[in-house]
N, C-alpha and C positions, 0 to 999 in steps of 0.2 A: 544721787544718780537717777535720773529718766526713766521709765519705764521704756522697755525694748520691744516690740514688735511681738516677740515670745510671750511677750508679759501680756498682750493687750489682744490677742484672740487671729485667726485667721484670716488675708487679706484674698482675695481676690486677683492676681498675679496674672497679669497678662504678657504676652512674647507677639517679639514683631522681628520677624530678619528686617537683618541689613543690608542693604545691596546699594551702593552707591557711588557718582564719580562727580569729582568736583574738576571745573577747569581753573579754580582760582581760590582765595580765602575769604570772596564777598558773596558765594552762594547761600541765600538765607533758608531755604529750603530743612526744616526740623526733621529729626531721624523718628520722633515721637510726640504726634502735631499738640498743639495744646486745647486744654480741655476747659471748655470754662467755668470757673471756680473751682478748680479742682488742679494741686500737685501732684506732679511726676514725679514718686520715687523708686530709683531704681535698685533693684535686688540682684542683680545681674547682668554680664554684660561679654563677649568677644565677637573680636574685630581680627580679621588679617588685611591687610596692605600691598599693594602694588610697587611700592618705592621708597626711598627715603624719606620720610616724611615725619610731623606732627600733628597729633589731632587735641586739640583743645574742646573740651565740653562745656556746651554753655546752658544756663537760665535766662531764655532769651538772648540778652546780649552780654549779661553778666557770667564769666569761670567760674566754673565751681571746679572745675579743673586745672592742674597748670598741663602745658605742652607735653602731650603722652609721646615721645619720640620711636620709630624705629626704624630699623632696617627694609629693605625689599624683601618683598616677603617673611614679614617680620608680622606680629601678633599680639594683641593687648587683651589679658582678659581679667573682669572682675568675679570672682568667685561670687557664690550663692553667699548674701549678707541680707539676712530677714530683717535687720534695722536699715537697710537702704545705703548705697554708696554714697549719693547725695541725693536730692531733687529741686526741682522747680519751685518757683512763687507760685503760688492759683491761677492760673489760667495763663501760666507761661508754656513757652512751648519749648523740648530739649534740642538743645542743635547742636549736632559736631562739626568743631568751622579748620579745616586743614589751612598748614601753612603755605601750600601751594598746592598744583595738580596731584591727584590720589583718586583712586578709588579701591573702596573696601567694600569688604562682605563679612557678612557674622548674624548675631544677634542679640538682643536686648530683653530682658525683665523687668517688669515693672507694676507697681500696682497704683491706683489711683487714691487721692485722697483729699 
């Protein structure tokens, strides 16, 4: 087994809201720009929603996510995980790409690495 985040000393955990409205699934515009040489991982994460929708998270243009679905007015959230829910390649940027019109509000954790 890896060594965990607990294991390997304090990171640095930065927070960004989320405030966001897409008109379509080709907005490329990142919730968490990229940084270069340097992964996005995140330690935390909610989101509510405007409508029935899905939100896919990507690394650049790759899922690390499949389709988070919900209701209107419905809520996605990742607890506090100090090993990170996923992240980025280095110097990728995170993007949540909905599967049609949305927009959400929340916020996100993350530390750089």
């Amino acid at each position: 087994m890896g060594a965990g985040l607990r294991d390997v000393g304090p990171k640095e955990v930065k927070s960004l809201p989320i405030s966001k409205t897409w008109s379509g699934d080709t907005d490329p515009e990142p919730i968490v720009p990229a940084v270069p040489g340097k992964k996005i991982v995140v330690v935390g994460f909610f989101y509510t929603n405007d409508s029935l929708n899905s939100i896919t998270i990507k690394n650049g243009t790759t899922a690390v996510t499949g389709a988070m679905i919900t209701t209107a007015n419905g809520w996605v959230k990742g607890n506090y995980n100090p090993d990170g829910h996923f992240q980025t390649s280095a110097g990728a940027a995170l993007n949540f790409v909905p599967s049609g019109v949305l927009t959400i509000s929340g916020w996100i954790n993350y530390y750089l690495e």
